[in-house]
C-alpha positions as CSV (number, residue, x, y, z in Angstrom):
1,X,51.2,21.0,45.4
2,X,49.4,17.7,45.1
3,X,45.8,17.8,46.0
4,X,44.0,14.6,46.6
5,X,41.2,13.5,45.7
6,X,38.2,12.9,48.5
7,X,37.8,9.4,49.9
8,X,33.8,10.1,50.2
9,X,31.5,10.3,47.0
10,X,30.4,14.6,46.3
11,X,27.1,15.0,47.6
12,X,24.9,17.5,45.2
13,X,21.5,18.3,45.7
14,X,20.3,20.1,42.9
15,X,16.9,21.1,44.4
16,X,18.9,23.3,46.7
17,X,20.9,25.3,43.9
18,X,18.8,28.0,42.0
19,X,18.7,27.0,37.7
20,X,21.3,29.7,37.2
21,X,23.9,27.8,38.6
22,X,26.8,25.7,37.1
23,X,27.9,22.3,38.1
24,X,30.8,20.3,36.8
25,X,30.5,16.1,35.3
26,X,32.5,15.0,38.5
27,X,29.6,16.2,40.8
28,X,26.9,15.7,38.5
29,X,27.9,11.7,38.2
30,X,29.9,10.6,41.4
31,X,26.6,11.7,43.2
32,X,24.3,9.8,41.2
33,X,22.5,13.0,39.5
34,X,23.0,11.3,36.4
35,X,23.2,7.1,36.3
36,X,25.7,6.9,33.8
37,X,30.0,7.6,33.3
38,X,31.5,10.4,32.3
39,X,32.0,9.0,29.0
40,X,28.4,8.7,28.5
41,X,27.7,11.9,29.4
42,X,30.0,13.4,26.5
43,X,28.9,10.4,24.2
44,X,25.5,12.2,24.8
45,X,26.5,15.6,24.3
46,X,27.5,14.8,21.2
47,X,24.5,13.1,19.7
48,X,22.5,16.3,21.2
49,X,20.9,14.1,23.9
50,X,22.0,15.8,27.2
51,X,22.5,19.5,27.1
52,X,25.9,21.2,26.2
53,X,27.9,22.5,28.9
54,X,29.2,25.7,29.3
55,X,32.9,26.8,28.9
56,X,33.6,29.1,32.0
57,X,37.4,29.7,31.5
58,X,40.1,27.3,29.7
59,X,40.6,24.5,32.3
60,X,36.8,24.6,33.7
61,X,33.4,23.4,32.0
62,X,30.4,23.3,33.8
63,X,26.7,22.1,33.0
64,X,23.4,24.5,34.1
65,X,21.3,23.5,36.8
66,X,17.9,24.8,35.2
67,X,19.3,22.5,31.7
68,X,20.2,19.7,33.4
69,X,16.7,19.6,35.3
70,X,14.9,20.0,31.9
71,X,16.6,17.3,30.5
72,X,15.9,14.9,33.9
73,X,12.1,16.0,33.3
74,X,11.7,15.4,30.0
75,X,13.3,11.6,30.8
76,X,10.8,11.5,33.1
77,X,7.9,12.6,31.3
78,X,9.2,10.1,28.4
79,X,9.2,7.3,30.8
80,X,5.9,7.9,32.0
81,X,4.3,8.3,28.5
82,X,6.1,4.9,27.5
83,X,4.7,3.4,30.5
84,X,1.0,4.7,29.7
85,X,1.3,3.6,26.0
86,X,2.3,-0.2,27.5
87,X,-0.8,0.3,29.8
88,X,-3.6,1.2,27.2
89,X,-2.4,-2.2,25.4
90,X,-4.4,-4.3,28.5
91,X,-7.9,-2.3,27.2
């Protein structure tokens, strides 16, 4: 049996799954949850900059919802810092 891929991106909304869950890269990228490839994301992994996934069974890896949000806050939070440093500069 072939399956086929779907023609239309995966919608996720993480705000509606509880931080226990799992999500796989597929989901987590083709619905713009994280703006970068799926190479990235492992190139990241690696360097310990995005958090590791979790290996459910052989064929199936999955990220946590509560990690990945951490890690979308802290970008966040290190964007807004940068931006306040770059602010005090016009004192």
């Amino acid at each position: 049996m072939v399956t086929q891929k779907p023609d239309k991106p995966v919608r996720l909304d993480l705000d509606n799954l509880p931080d226990a869950a799992f999500v796989r890269a597929a989901p987590l990228i083709n619905s713009g949850v994280l703006p970068f490839s799926k190479a990235t994301l492992w190139r990241l992994v690696k360097a310990g900059r995005f958090p590791k996934p979790a290996k459910l069974s052989d064929n199936i890896t999955a990220w946590n919802v509560g990690a990945v949000r951490r890690w979308q806050a802290s970008m966040l939070a290190a964007q807004v810092t940068s931006a306040d440093e770059e602010g005090d500069n016009d004192l």
